[in-house]
GULUM-898716 format. One line per 5 residues: number of its first residue (from 1); their letters; for each residue x, y, z of N, C-alpha, C. Coordinates in Angstrom, 2 decimals. Layout:
BEGIN
NUM> a> X Y Z X Y Z X Y Z  ... $
//
This chain:
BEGIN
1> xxxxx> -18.81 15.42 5.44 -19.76 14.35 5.17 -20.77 14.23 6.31  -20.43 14.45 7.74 -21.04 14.30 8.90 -22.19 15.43 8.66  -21.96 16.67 8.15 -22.81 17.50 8.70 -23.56 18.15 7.35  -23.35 17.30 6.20 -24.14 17.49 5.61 -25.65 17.83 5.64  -26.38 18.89 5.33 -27.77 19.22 5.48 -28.59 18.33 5.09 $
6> xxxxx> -28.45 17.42 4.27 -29.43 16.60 3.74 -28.62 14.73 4.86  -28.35 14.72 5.17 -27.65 13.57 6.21 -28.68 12.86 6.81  -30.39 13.29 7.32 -31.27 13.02 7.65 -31.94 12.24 6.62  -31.75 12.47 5.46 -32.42 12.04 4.21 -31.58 10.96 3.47  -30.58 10.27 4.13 -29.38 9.70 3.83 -29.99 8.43 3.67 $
11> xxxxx> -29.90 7.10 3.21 -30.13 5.93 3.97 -29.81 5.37 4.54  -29.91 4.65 5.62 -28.99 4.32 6.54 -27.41 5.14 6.73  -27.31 5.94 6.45 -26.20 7.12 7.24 -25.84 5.99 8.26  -26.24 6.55 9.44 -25.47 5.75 10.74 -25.04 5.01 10.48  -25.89 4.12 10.26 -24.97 2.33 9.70 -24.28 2.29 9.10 $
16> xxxxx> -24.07 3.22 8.11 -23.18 2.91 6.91 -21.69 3.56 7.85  -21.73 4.29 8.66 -21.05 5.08 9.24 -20.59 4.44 10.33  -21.04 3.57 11.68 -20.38 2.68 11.81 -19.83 1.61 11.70  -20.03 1.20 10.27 -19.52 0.11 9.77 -18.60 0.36 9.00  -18.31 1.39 8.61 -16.98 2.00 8.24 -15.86 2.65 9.57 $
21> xxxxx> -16.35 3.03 10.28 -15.08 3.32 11.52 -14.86 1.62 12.17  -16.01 0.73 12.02 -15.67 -0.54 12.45 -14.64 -1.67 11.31  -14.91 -1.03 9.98 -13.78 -1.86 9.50 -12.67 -1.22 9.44  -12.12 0.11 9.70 -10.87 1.20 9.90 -10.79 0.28 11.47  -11.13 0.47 12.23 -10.84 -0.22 13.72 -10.05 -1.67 13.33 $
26> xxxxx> -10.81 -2.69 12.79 -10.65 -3.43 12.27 -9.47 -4.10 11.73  -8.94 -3.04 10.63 -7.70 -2.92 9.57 -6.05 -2.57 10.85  -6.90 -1.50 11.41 -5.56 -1.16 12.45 -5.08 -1.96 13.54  -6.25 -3.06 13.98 -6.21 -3.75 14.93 -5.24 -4.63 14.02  -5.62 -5.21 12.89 -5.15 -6.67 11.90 -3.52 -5.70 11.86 $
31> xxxxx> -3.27 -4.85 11.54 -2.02 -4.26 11.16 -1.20 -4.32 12.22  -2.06 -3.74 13.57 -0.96 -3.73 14.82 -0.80 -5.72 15.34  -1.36 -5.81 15.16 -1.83 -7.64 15.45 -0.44 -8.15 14.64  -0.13 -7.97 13.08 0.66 -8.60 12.17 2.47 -8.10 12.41  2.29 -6.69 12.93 3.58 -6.38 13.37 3.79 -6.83 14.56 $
36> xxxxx> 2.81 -6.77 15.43 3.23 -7.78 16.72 3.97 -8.51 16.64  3.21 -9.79 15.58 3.18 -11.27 15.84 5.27 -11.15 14.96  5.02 -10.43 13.83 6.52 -9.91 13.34 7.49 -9.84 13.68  7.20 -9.00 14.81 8.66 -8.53 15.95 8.56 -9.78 17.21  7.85 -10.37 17.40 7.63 -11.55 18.20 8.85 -12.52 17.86 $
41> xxxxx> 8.09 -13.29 16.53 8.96 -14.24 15.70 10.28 -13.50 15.69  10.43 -12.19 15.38 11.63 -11.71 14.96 12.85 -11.83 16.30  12.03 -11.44 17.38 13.16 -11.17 18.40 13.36 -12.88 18.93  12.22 -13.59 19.22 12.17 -14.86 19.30 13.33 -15.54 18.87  13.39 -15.44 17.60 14.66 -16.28 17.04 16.02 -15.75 17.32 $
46> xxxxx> 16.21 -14.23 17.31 17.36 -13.52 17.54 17.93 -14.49 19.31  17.14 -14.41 19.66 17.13 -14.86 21.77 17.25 -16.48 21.44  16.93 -16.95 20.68 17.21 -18.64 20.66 18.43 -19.19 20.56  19.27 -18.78 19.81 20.20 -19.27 19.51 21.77 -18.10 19.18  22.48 -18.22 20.11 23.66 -17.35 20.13 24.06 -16.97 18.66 $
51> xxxxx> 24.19 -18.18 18.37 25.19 -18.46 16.49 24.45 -17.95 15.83  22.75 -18.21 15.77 21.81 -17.65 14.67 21.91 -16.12 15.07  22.08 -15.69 15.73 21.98 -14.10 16.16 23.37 -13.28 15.49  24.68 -13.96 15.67 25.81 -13.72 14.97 25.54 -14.00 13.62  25.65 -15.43 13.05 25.97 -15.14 11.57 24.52 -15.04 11.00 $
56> xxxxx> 23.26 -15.77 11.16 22.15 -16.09 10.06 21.74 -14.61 10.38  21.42 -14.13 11.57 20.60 -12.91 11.73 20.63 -11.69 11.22  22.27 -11.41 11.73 22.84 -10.58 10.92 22.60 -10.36 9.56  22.84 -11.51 8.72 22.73 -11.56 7.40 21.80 -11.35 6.65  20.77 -11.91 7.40 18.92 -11.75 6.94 18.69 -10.32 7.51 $
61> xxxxx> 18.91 -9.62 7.99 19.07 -8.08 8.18 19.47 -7.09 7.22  20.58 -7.63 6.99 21.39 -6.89 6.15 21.12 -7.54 4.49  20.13 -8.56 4.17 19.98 -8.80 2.80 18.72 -8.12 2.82  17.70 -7.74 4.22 16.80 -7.45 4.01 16.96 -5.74 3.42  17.39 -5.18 3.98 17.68 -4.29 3.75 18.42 -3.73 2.70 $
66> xxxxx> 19.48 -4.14 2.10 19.74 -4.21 0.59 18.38 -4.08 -0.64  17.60 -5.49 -0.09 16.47 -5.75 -0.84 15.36 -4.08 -1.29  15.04 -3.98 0.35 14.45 -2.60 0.32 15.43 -1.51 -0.46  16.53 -1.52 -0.16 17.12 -0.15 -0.94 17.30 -0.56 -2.29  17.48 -1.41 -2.79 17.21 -1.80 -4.20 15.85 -1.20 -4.67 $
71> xxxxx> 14.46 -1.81 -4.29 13.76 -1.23 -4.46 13.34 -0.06 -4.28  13.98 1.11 -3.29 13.64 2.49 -3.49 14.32 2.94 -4.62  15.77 2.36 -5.06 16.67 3.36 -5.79 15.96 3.02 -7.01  15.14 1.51 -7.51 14.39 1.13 -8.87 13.39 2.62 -9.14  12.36 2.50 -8.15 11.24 3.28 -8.15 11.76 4.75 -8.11 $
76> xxxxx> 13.25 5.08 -7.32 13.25 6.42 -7.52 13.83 7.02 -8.93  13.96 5.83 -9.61 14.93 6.28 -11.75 13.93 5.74 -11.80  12.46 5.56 -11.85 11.28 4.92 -12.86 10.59 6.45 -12.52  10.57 7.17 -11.54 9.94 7.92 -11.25 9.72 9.15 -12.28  10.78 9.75 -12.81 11.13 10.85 -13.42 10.18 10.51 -15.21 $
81> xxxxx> 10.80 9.41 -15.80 10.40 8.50 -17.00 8.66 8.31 -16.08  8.01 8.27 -15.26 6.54 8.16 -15.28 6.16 9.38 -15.38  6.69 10.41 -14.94 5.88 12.08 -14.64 6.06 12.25 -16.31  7.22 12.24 -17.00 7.56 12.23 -18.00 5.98 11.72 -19.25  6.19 10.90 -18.79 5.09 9.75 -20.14 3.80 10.69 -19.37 $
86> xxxxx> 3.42 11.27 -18.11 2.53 11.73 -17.90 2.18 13.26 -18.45  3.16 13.99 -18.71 3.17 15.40 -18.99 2.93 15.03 -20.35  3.62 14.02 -21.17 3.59 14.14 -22.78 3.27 13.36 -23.38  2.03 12.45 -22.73 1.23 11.33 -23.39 -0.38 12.40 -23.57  -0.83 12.34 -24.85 -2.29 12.92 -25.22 -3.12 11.60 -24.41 $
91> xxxxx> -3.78 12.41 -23.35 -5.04 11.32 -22.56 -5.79 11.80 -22.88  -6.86 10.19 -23.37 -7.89 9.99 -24.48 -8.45 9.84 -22.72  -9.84 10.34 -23.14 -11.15 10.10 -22.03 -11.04 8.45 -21.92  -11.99 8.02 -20.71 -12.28 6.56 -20.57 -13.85 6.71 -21.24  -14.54 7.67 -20.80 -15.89 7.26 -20.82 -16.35 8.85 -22.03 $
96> xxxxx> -17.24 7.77 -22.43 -17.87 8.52 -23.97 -16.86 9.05 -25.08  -16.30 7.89 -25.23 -15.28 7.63 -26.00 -15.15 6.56 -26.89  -15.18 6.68 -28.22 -15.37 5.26 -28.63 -14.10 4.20 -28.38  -15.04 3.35 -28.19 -13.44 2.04 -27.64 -13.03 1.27 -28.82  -13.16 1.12 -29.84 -11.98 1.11 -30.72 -10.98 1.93 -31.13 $
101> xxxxx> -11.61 3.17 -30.79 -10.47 4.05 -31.01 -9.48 4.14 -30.04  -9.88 3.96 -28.96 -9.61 3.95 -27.66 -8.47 2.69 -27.73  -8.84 1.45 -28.02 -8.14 0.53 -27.83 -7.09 0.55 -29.17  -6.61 1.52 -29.87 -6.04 1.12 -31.68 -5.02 2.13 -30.70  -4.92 3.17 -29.96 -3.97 4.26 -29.60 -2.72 3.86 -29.28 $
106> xx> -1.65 3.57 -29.99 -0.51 3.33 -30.20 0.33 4.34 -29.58  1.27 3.75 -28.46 2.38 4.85 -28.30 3.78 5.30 -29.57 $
//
């Protein structure tokens, strides 16, 4: 994209160009900022209180994590049934296509 031959003839190129590495800067800053503040609160509470570190902490750890593996093992048996409907569903175009027909296509 940078070295495109016609890049001179661009409009505003530059600008558009640092205002895109400035909202990527941006996004990573907000991301590293939100896990911060995450592991902050997180260790925060673990260090407050002896008992909450034994029983509540523990527990909220270990439900969290359940939670997540629930959701990989969902998505990893939906997975097979999506490639599936993808190999052997007839895909109708979006565009220059009439949309009633489009919208009547019954599985």
């Amino acid at each position: 994209f940078q070295t495109r031959s016609d890049r001179l003839t661009l409009a505003n190129f530059d600008e558009r160009l640092r205002e895109l590495e400035d909202i990527r800067y941006e996004c990573e800053q907000s991301r590293t900022l939100s896990r911060d503040i995450y592991a902050t609160e997180t260790y925060k509470i673990a260090s407050e209180e002896h008992s909450i570190t034994i029983k509540l902490f523990y527990q909220y750890l270990y439900e969290e994590n359940q939670f997540y593996n629930n959701i990989s093992r969902y998505l990893s048996s939906k997975i097979p049934e999506i490639e599936q409907r993808l190999e052997n569903d007839d895909l109708i175009p979006l565009f220059d296509y009439d949309l009633i027909k489009h919208c009547s296509k019954k599985k």
